[in-house]
C-alpha angles and dihedrals in degrees: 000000000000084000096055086049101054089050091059093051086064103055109147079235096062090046097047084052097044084049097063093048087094086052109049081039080061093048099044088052094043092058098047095057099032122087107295113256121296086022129108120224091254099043087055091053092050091045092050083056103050090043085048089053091045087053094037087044105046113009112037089040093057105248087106118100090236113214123188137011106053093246099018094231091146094049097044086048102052096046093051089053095054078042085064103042078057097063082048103054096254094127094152093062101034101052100056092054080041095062104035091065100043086059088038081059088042089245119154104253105233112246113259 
């Protein structure tokens, strides 16, 4: 019986299966930090900028209405590290944060 079981666990399905998990973990990677979905490389990075000048203009700067957390750390913290991703290239990941606290602060979101 353990034998049969170990021969199952081996099925050249199973291993065909087990071999494109690099691949869709590539994938899955490639499209986080890429531009979000309908935008070229060039316009998310334009939009990442513009959303990063909003936050550095209006919010880090206090003239935000902060919500949330008493001294907004986590906040602070989280939208200078999509900041950040911008300036990487991670734009998929970095505009939605960007936005959300933007509208977290009641600041107009800039248009794409």
């Amino acid at each position: 019986m353990i034998r049969h079981m170990m021969r199952s666990s081996r099925s050249p399905g199973r291993l065909a299966g087990l071999a494109l998990l690099p691949l869709l973990a590539a994938a899955c990677t490639q499209t986080a930090s890429g531009p979000p979905p309908g935008m070229t490389a060039a316009q998310a990075t334009a939009y990442c900028s513009k959303l990063s000048w909003a936050y550095g203009e209006y919010v880090a700067s206090g003239l935000g209405d902060s919500a949330g957390d008493d001294d907004n750390t986590n906040a602070d913290i989280n939208a200078r590290l999509a900041i950040a991703q911008c300036h990487e290239g991670q734009t998929g990941a970095a505009i939605p944060v960007l936005q959300q606290e933007l509208r977290r602060n009641k600041v107009p979101v800039p248009a794409v």
